[in-house]
PyMOL Python script that loads the backbone (N, CA, C, O; Angstrom):
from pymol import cmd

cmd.read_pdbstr("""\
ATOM      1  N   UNK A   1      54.533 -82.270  24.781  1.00  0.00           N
ATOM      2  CA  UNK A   1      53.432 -81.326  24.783  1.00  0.00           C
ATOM      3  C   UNK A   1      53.642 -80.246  25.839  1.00  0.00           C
ATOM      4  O   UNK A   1      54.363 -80.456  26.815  1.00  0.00           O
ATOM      5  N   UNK A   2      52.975 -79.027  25.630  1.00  0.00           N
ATOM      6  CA  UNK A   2      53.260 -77.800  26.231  1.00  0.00           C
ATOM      7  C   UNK A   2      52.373 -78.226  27.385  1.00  0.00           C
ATOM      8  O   UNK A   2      51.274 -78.741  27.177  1.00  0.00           O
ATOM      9  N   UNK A   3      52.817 -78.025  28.513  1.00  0.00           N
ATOM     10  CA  UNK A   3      51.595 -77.950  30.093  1.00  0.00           C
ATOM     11  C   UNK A   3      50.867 -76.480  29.951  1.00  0.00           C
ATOM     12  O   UNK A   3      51.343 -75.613  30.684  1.00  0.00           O
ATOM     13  N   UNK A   4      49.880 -76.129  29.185  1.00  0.00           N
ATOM     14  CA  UNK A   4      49.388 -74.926  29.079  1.00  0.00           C
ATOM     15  C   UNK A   4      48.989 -74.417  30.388  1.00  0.00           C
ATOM     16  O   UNK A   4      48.836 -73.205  30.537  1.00  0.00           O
ATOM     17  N   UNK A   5      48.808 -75.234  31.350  1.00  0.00           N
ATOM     18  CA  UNK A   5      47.949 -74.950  32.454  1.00  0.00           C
ATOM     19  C   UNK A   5      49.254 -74.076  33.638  1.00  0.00           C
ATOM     20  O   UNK A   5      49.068 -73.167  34.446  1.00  0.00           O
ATOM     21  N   UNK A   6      50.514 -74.819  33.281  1.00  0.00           N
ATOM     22  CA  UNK A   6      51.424 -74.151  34.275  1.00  0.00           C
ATOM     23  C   UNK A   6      51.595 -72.673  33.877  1.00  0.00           C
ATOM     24  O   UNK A   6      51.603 -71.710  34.643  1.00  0.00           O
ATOM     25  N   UNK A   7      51.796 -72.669  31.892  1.00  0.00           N
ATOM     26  CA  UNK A   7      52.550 -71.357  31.879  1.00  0.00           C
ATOM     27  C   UNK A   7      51.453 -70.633  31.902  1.00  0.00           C
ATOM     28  O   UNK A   7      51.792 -69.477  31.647  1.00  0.00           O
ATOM     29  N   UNK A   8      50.130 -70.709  32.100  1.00  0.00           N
ATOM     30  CA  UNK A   8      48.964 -69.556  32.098  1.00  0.00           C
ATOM     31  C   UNK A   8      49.093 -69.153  33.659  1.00  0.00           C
ATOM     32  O   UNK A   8      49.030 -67.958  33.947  1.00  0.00           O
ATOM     33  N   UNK A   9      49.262 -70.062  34.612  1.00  0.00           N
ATOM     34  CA  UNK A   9      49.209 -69.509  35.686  1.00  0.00           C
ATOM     35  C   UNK A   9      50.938 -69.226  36.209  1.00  0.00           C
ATOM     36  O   UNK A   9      51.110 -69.067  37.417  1.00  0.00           O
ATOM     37  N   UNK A  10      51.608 -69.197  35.700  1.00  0.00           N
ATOM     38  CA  UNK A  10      52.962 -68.592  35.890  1.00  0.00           C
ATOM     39  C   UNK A  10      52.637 -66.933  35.284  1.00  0.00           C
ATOM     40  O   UNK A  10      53.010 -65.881  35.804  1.00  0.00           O
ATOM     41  N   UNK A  11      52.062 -67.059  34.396  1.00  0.00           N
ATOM     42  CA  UNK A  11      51.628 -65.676  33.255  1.00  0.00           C
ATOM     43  C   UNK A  11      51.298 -64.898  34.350  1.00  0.00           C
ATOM     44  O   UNK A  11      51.969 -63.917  34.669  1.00  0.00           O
ATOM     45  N   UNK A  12      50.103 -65.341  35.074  1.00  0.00           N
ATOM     46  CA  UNK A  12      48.774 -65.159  35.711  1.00  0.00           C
ATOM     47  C   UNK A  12      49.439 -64.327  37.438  1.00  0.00           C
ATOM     48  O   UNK A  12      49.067 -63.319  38.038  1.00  0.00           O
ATOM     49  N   UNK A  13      50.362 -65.194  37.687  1.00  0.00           N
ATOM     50  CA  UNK A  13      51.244 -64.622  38.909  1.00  0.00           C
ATOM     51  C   UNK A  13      51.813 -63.628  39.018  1.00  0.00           C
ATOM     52  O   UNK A  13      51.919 -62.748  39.872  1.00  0.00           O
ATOM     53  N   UNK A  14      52.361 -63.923  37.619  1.00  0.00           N
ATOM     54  CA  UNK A  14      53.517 -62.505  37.410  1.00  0.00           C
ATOM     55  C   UNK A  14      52.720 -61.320  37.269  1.00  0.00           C
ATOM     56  O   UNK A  14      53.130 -60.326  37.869  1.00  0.00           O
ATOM     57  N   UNK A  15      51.450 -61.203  36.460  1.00  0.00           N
ATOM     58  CA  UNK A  15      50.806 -60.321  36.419  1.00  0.00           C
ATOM     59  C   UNK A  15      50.230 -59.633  37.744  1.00  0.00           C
ATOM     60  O   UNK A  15      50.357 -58.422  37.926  1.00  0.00           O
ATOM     61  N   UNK A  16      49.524 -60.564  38.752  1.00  0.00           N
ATOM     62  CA  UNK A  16      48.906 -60.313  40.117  1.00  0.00           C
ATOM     63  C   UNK A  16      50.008 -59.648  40.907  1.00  0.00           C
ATOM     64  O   UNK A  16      49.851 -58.606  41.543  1.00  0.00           O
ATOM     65  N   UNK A  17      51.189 -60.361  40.815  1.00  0.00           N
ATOM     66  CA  UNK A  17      52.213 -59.859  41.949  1.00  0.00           C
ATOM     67  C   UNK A  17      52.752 -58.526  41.927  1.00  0.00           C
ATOM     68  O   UNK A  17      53.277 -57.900  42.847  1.00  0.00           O
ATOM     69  N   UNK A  18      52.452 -58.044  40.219  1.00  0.00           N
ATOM     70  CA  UNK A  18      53.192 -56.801  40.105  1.00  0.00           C
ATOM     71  C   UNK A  18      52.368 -56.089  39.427  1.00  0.00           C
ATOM     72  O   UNK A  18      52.571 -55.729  38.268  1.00  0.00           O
ATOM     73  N   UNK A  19      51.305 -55.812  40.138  1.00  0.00           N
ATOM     74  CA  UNK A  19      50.279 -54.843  39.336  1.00  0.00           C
ATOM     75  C   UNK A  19      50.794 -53.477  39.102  1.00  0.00           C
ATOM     76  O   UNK A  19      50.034 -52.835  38.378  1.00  0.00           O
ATOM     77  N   UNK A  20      51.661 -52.943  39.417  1.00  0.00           N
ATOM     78  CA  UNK A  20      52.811 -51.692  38.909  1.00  0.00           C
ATOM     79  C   UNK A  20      53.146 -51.635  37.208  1.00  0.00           C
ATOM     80  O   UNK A  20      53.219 -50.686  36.428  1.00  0.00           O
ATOM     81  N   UNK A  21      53.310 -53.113  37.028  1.00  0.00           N
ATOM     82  CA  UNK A  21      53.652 -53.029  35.550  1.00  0.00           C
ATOM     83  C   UNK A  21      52.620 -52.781  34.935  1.00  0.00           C
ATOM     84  O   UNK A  21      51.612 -53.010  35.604  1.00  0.00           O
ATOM     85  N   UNK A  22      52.371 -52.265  33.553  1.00  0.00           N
ATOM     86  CA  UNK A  22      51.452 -52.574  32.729  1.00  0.00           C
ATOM     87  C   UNK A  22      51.162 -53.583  32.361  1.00  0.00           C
ATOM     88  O   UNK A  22      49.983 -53.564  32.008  1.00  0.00           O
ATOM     89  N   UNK A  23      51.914 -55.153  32.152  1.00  0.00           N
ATOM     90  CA  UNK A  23      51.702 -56.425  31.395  1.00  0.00           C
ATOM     91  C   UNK A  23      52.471 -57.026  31.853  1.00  0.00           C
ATOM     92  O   UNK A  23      53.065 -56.941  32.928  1.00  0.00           O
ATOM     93  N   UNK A  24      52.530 -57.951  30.739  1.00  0.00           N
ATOM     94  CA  UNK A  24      53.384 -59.606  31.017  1.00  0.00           C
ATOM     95  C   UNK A  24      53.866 -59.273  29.439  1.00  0.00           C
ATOM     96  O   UNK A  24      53.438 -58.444  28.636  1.00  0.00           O
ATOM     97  N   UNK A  25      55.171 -60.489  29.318  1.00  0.00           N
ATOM     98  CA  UNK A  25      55.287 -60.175  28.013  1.00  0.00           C
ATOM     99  C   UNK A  25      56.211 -61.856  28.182  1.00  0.00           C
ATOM    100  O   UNK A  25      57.173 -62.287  28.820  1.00  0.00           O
ATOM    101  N   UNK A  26      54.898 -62.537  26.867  1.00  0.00           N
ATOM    102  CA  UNK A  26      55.555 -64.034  27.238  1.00  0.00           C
ATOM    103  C   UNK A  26      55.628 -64.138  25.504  1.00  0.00           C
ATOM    104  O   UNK A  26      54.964 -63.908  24.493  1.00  0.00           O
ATOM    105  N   UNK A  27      57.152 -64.742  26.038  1.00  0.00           N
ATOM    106  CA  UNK A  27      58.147 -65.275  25.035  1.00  0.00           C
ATOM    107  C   UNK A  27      58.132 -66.772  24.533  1.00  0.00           C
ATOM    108  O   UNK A  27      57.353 -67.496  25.152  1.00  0.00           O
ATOM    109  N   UNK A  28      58.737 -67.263  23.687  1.00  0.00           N
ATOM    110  CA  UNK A  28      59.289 -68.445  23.736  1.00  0.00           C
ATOM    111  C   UNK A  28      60.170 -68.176  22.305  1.00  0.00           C
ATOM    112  O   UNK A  28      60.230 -67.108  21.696  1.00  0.00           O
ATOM    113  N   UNK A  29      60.857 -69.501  21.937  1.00  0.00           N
ATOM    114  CA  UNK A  29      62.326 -69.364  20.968  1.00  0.00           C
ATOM    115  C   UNK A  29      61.532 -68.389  19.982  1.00  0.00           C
ATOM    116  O   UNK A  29      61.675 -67.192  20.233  1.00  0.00           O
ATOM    117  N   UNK A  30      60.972 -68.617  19.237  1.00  0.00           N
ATOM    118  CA  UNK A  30      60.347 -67.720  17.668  1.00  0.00           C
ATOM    119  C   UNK A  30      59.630 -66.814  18.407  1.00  0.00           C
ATOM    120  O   UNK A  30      60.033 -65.713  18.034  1.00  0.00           O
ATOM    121  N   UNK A  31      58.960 -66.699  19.078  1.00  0.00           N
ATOM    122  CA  UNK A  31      57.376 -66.011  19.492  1.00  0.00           C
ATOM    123  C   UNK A  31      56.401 -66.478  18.299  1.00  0.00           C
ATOM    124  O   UNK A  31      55.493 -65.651  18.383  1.00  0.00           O
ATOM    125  N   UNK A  32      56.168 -67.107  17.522  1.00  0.00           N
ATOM    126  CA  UNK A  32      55.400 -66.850  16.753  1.00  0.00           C
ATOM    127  C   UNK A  32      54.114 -67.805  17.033  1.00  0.00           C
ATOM    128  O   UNK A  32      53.080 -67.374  16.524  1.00  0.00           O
ATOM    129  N   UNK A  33      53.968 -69.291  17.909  1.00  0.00           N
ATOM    130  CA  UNK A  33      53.137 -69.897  18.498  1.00  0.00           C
ATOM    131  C   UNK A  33      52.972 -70.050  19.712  1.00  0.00           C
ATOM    132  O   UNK A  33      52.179 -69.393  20.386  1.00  0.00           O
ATOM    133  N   UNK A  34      53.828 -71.087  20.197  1.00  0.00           N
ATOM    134  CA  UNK A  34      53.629 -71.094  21.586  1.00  0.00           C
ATOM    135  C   UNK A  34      53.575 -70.044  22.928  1.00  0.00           C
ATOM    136  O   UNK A  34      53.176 -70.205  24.081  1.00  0.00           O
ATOM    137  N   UNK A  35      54.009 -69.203  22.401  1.00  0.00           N
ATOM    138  CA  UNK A  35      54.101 -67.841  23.393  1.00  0.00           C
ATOM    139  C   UNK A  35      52.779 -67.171  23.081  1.00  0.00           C
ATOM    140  O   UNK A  35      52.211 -66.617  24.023  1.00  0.00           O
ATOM    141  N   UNK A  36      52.244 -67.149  21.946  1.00  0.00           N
ATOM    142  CA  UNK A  36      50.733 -66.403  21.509  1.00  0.00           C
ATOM    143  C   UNK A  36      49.805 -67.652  22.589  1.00  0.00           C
ATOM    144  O   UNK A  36      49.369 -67.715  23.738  1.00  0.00           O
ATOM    145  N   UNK A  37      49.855 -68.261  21.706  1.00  0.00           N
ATOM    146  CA  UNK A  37      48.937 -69.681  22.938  1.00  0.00           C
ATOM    147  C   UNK A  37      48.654 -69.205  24.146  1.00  0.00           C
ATOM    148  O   UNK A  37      47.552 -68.952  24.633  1.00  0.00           O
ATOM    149  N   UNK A  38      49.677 -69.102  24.582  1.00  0.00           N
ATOM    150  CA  UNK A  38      49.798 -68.736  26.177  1.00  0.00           C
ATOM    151  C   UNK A  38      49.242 -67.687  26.536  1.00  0.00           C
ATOM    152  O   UNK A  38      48.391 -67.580  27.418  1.00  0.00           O
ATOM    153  N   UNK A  39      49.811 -66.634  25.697  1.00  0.00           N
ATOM    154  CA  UNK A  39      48.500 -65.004  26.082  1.00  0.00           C
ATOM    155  C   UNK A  39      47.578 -65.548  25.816  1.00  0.00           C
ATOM    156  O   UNK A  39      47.275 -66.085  26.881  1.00  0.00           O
ATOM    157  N   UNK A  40      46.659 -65.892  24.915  1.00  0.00           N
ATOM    158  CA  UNK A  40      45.446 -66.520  24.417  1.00  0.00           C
ATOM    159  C   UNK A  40      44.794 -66.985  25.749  1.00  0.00           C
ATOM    160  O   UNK A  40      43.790 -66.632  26.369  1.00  0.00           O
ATOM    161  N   UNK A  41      46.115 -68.256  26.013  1.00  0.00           N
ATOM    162  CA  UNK A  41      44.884 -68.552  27.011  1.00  0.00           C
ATOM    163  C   UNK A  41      44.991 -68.188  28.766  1.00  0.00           C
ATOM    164  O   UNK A  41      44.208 -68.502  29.662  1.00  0.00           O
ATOM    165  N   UNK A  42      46.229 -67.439  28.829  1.00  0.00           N
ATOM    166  CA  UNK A  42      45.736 -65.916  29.826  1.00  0.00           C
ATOM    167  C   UNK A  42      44.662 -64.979  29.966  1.00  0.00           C
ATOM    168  O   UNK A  42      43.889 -64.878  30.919  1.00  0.00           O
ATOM    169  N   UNK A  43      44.692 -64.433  29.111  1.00  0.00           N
ATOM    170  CA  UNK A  43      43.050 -63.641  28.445  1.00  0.00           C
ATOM    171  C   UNK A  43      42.292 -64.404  28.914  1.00  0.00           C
ATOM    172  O   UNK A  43      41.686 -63.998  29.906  1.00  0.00           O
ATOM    173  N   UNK A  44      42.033 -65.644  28.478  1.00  0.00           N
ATOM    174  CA  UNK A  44      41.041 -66.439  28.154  1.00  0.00           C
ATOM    175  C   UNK A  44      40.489 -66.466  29.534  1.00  0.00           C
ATOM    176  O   UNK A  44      39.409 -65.941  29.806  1.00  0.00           O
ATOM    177  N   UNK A  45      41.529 -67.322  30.749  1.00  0.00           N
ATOM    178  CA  UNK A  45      41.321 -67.534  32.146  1.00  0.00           C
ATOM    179  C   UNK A  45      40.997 -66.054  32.596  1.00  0.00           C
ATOM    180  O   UNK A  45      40.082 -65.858  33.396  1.00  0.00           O
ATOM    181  N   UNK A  46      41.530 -65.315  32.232  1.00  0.00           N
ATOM    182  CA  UNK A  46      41.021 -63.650  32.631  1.00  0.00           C
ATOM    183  C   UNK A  46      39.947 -63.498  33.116  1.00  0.00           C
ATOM    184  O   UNK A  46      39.581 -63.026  34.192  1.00  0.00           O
ATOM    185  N   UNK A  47      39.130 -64.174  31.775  1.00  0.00           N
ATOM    186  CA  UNK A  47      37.659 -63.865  31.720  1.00  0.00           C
ATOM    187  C   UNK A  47      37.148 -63.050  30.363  1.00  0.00           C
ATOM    188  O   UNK A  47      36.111 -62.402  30.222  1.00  0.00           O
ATOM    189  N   UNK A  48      38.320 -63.320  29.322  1.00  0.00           N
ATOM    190  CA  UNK A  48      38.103 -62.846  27.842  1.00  0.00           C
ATOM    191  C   UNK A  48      37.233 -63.810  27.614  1.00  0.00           C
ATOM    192  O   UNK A  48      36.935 -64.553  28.549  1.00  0.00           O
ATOM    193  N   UNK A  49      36.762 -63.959  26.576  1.00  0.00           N
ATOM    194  CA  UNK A  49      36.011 -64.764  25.319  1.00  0.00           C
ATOM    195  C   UNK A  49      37.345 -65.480  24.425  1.00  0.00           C
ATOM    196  O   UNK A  49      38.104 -64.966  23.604  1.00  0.00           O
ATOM    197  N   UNK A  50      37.285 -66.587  24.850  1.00  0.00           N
ATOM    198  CA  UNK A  50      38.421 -66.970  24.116  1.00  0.00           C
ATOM    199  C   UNK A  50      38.403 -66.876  22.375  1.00  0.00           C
ATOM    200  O   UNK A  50      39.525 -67.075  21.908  1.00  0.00           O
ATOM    201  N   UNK A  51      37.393 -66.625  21.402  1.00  0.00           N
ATOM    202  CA  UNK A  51      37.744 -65.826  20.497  1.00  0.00           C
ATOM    203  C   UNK A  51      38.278 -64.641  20.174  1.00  0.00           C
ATOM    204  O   UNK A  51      38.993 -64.305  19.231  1.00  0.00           O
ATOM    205  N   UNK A  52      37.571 -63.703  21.627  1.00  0.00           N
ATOM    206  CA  UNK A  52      38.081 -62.257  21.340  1.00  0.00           C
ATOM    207  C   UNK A  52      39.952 -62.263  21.512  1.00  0.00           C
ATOM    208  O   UNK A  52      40.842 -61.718  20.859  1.00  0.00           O
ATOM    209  N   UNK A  53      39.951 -63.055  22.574  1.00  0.00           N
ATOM    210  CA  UNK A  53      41.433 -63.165  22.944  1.00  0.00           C
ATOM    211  C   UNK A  53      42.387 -63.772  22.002  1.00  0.00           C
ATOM    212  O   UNK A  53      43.601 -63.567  22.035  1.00  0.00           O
ATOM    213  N   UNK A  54      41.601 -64.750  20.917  1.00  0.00           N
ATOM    214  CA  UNK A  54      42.699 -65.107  19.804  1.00  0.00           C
ATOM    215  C   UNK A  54      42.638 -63.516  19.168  1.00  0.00           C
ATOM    216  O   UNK A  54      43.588 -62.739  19.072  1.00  0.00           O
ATOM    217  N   UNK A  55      41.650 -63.355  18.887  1.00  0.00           N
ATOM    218  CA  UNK A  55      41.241 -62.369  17.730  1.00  0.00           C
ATOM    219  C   UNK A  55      42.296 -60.728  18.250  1.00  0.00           C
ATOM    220  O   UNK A  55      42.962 -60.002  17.511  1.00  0.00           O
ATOM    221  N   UNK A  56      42.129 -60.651  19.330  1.00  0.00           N
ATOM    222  CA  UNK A  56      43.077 -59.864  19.850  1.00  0.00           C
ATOM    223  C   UNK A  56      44.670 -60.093  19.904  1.00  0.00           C
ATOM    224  O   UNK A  56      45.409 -59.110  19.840  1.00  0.00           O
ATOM    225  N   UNK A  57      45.096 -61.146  19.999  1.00  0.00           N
ATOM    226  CA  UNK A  57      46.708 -61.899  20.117  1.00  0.00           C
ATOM    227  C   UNK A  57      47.230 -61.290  18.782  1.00  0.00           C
ATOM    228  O   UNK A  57      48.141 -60.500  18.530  1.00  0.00           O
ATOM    229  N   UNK A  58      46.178 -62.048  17.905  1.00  0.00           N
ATOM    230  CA  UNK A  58      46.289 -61.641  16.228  1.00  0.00           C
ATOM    231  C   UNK A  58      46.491 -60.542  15.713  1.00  0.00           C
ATOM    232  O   UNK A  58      47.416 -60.535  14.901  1.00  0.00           O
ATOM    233  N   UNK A  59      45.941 -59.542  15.888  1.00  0.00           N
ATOM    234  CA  UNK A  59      46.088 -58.328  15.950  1.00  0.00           C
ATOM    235  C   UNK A  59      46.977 -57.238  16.136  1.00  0.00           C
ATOM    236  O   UNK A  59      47.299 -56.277  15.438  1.00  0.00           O
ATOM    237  N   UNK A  60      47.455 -57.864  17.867  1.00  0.00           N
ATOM    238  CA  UNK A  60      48.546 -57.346  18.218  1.00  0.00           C
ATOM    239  C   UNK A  60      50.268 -57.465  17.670  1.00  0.00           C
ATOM    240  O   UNK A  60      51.067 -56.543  17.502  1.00  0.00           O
ATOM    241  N   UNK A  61      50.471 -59.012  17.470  1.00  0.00           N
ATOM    242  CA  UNK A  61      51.530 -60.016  16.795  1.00  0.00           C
ATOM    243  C   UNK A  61      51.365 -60.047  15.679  1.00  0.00           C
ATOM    244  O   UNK A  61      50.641 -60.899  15.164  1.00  0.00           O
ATOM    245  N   UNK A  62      52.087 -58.984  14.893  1.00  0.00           N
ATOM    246  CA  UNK A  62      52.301 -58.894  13.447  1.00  0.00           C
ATOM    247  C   UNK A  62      52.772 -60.780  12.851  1.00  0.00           C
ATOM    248  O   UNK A  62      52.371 -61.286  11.802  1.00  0.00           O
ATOM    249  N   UNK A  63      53.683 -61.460  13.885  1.00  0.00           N
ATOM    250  CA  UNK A  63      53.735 -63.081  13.247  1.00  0.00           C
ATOM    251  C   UNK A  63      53.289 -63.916  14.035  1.00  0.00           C
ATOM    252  O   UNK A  63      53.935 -64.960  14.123  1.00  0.00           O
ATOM    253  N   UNK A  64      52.106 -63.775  14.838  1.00  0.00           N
ATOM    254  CA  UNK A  64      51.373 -64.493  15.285  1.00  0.00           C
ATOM    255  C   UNK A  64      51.016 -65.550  14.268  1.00  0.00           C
ATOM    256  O   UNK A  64      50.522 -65.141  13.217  1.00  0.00           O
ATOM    257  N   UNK A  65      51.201 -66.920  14.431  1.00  0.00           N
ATOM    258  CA  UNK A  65      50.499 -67.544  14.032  1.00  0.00           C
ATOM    259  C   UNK A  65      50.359 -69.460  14.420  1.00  0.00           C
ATOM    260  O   UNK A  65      50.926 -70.464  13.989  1.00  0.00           O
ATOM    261  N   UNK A  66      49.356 -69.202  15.380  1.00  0.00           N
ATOM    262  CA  UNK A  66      49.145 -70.075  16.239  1.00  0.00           C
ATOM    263  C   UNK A  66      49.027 -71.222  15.709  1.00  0.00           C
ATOM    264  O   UNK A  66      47.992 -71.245  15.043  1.00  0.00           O
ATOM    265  N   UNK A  67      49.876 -72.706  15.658  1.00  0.00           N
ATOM    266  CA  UNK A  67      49.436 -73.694  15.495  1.00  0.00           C
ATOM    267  C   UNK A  67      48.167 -74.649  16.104  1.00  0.00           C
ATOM    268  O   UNK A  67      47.993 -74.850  17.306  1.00  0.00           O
ATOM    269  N   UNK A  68      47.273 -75.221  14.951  1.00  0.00           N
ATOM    270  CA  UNK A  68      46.395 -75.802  15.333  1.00  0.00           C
ATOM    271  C   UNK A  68      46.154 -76.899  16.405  1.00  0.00           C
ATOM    272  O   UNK A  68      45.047 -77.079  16.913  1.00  0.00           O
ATOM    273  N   UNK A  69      47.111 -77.522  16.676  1.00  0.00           N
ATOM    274  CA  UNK A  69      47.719 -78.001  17.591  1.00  0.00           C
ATOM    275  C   UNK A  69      47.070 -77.173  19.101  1.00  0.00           C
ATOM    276  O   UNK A  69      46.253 -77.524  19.952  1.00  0.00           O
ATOM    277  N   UNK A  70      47.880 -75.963  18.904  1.00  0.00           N
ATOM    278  CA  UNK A  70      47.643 -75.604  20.340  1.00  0.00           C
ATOM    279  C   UNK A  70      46.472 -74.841  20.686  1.00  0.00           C
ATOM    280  O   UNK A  70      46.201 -74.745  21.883  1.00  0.00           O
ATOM    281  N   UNK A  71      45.695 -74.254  19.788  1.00  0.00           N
ATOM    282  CA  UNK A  71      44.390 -74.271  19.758  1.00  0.00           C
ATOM    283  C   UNK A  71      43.311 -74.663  20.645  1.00  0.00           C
ATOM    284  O   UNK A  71      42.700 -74.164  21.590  1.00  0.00           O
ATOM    285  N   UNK A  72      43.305 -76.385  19.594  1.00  0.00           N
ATOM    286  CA  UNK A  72      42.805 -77.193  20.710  1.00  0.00           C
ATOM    287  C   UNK A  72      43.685 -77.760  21.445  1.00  0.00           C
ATOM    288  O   UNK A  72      44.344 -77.383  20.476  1.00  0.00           O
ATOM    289  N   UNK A  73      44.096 -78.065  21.865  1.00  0.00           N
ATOM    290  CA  UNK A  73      44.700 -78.055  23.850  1.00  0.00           C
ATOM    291  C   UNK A  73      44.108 -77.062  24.473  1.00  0.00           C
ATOM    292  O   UNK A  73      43.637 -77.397  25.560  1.00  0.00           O
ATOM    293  N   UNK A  74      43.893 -75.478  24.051  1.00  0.00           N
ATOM    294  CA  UNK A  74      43.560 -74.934  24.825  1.00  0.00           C
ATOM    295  C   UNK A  74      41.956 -74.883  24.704  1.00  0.00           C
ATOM    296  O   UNK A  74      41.365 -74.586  25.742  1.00  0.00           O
ATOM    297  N   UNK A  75      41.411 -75.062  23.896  1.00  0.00           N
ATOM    298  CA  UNK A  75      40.216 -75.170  23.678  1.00  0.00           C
ATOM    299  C   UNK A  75      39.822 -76.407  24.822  1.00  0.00           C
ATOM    300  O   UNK A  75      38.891 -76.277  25.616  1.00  0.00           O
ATOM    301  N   UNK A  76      40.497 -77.341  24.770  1.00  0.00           N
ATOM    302  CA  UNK A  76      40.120 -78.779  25.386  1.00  0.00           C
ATOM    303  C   UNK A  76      40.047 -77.862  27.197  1.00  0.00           C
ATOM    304  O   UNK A  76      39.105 -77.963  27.984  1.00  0.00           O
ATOM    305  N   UNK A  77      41.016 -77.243  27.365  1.00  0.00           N
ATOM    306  CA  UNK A  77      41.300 -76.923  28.348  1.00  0.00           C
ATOM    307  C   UNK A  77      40.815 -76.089  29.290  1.00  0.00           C
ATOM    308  O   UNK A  77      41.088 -76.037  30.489  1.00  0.00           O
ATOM    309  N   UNK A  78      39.598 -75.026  28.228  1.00  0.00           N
ATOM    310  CA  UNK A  78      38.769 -74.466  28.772  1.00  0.00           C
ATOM    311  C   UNK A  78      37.085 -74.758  28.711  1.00  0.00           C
ATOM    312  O   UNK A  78      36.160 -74.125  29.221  1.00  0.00           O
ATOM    313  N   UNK A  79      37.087 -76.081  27.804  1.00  0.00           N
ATOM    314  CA  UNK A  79      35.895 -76.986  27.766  1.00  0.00           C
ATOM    315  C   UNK A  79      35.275 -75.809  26.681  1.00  0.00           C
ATOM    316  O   UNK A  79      34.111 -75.571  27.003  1.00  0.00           O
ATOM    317  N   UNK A  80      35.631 -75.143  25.698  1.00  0.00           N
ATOM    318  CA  UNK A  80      34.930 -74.837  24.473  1.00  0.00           C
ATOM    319  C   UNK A  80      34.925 -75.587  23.935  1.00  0.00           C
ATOM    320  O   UNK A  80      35.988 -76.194  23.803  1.00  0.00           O
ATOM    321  N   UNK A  81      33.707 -76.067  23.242  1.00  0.00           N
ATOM    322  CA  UNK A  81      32.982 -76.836  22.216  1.00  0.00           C
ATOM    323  C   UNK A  81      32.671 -76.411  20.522  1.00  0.00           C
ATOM    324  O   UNK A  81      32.471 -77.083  19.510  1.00  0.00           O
ATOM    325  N   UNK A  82      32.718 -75.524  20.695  1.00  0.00           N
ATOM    326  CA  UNK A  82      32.241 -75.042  19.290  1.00  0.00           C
ATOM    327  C   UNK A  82      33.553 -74.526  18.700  1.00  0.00           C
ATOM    328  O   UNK A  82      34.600 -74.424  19.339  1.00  0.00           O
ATOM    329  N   UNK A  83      33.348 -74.143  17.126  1.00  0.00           N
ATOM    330  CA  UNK A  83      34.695 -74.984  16.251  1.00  0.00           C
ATOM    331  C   UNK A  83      35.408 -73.511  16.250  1.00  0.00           C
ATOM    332  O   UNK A  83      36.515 -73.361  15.733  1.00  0.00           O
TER     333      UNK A  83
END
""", "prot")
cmd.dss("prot")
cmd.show_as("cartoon", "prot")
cmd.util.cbc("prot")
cmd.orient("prot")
C-alpha cells in the first residue's frame, strides 16, 4: 500500500521550500493513478474540498483515472464520511 501521508507531505515541502516555482508536478510509472491521488490529496491538506480537488485533478489529467482503492485511503485519511 501507498503511505499517502509521506508523499503528500514530501509534495507539500517541495512546494513551501520553493515558492519561486509555480507547482509541483508528481509523477509515478503511468501517471494515471497514483500520482493523481497524491495531488488530490495535496489540495485536499491545502485546504481544498476534497471533491473540488478530485474534480479539479480530473479536469486537468486528460488520463486521470483514479483507482477506487485510493480514494478511500485518502478519504479514510482525511476522516470524510460521505460517499
Amino acid at each position: 500500500l501507498i503511505d499517502y501521508s509521506t508523499y503528500i507531505f514530501k509534495a507539500r515541502d517541495v512546494y513551501h521550500w520553493h515558492p519561486q516555482y509555480a507547482g509541483v508536478v508528481i509523477v509515478c510509472h503511468a501517471g494515471i493513478s497514483r500520482s493523481n491521488a497524491i495531488a488530490v490529496g495535496l489540495l485536499t491538506y491545502e485546504g481544498m474540498n476534497f471533491y473540488d480537488a478530485l474534480e479539479l485533478v480530473k479536469s486537468k489529467v486528460y488520463i486521470c483515472n483514479i483507482e477506487p482503492v485510493h480514494i478511500r485511503r485518502l478519504k479514510q485519511l482525511f476522516g470524510i464520511t460521505r460517499p
